[in-house]
N, C-alpha and C positions, 0 to 999 in steps of 0.2 A: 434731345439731350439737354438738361442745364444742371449748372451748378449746385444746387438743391439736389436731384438726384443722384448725380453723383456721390455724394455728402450721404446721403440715405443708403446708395449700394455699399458704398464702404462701412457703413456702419450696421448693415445685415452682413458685407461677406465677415467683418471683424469678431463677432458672435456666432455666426456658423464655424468660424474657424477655432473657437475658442472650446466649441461643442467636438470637431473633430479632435481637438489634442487632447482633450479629456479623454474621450475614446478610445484614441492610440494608445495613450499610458496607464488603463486602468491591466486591472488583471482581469481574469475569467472571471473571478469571484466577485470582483467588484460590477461587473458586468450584468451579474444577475441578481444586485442586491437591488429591493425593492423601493423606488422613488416615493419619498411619504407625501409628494403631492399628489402624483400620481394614481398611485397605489401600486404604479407598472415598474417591469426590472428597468434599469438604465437599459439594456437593449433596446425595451419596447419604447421607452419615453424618446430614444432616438431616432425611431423609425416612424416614430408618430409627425417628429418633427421633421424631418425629410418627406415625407408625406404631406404635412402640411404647407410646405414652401411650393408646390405646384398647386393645390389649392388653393391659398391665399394669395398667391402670384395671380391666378384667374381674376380671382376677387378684384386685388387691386386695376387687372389690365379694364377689367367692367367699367367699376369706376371713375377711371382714366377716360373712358369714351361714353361716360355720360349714361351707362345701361345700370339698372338696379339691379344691387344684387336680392334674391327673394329666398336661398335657403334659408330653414329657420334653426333655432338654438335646437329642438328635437333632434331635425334632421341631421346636425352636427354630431351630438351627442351619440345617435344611433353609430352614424359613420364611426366614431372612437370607439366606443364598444365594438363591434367588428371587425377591428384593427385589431383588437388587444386581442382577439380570440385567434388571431391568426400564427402561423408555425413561427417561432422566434430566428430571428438574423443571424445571421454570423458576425463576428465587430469588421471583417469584411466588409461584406454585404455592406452593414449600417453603414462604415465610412464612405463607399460607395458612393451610395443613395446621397448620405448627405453635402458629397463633393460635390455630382450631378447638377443634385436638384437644387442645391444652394449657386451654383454657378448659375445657371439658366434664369434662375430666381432672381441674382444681383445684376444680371445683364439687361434686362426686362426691364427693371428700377431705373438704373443708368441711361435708359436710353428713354427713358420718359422726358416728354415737353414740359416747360415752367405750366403751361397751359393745362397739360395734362394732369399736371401733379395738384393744378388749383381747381378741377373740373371736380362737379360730387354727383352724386346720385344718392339712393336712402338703399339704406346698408338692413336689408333685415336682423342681419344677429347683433345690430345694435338696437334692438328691440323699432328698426325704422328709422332709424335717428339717418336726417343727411349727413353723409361726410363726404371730405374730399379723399380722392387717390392719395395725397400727403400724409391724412390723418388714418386711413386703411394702413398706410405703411408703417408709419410710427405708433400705432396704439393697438394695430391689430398685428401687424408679424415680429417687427421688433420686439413688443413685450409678450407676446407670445415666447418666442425664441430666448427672450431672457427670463421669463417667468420657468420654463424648463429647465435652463440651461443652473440655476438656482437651486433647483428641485434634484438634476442630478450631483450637484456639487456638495449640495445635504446627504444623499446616502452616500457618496465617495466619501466624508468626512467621516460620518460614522462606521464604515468598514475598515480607516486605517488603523495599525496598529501603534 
């Protein structure tokens, strides 16, 4: 655990939690309006992203202990598509998932080594680019989570009245 990671969980749980209250306070309607980054309902974009936080959690733990990661941008790509075709959540469910798997996700971070968080390996879906467990965290799940969390907050804008 060091102060860096710390710094980093708070700054995933802050944005997971930011995706939960959107959540809680939408309507149904708003729930199933369609994320234009996406193409998905805010449901799907939520569960894509709780989803995602056990995977990129992996990612970073690899990382961290010096292992490459080698899935590729296909193999991603596929994985999302088979998401999206899957039976839709309940805002239940999604908040759920994204309590879970964002807690498990923030604890992981947090309890990462200065060591660990400076250790890299080659990141295949960064076309092989080395990076560090720090730079997996910040440019891969952080903007990840805000690049969504943006994308839901665009269709919530255009459903109010």
């Amino acid at each position: 655990m060091s102060e860096r990671s710390q710094q980093l969980a708070e700054q995933f749980s802050t944005a997971n939690d930011a995706v939960i209250t959107i959540l809680a306070g939408a309507t149904d309607a708003q729930l199933a309006t369609i994320c234009p980054g996406e193409n998905w309902p805010v449901l799907g974009t939520a569960r894509h992203l709780a989803v995602s936080y056990r995977v990129v959690g992996g990612w970073i733990r690899k990382v961290a202990n010096g292992q490459e990661v080698t899935i590729t941008r296909a193999q991603i790509d596929a994985g999302n598509a088979q998401l999206a075709t899957e039976a839709p959540l309940t805002r239940a469910e999604a908040l759920e998932m994204l309590r879970a798997n964002g807690a498990k996700t923030a604890e992981m971070i947090a309890g990462l080594t200065a060591d660990q968080l400076a250790t890299s390996a080659p990141f295949a879906p960064s076309e092989g680019h080395t990076l560090t467990a720090d730079q997996v965290v910040r440019h891969v799940l952080l903007h990840h989570v805000q690049e969504h969390l943006t994308s839901i907050q665009a269709a919530l804008q255009g459903t109010q009245a």
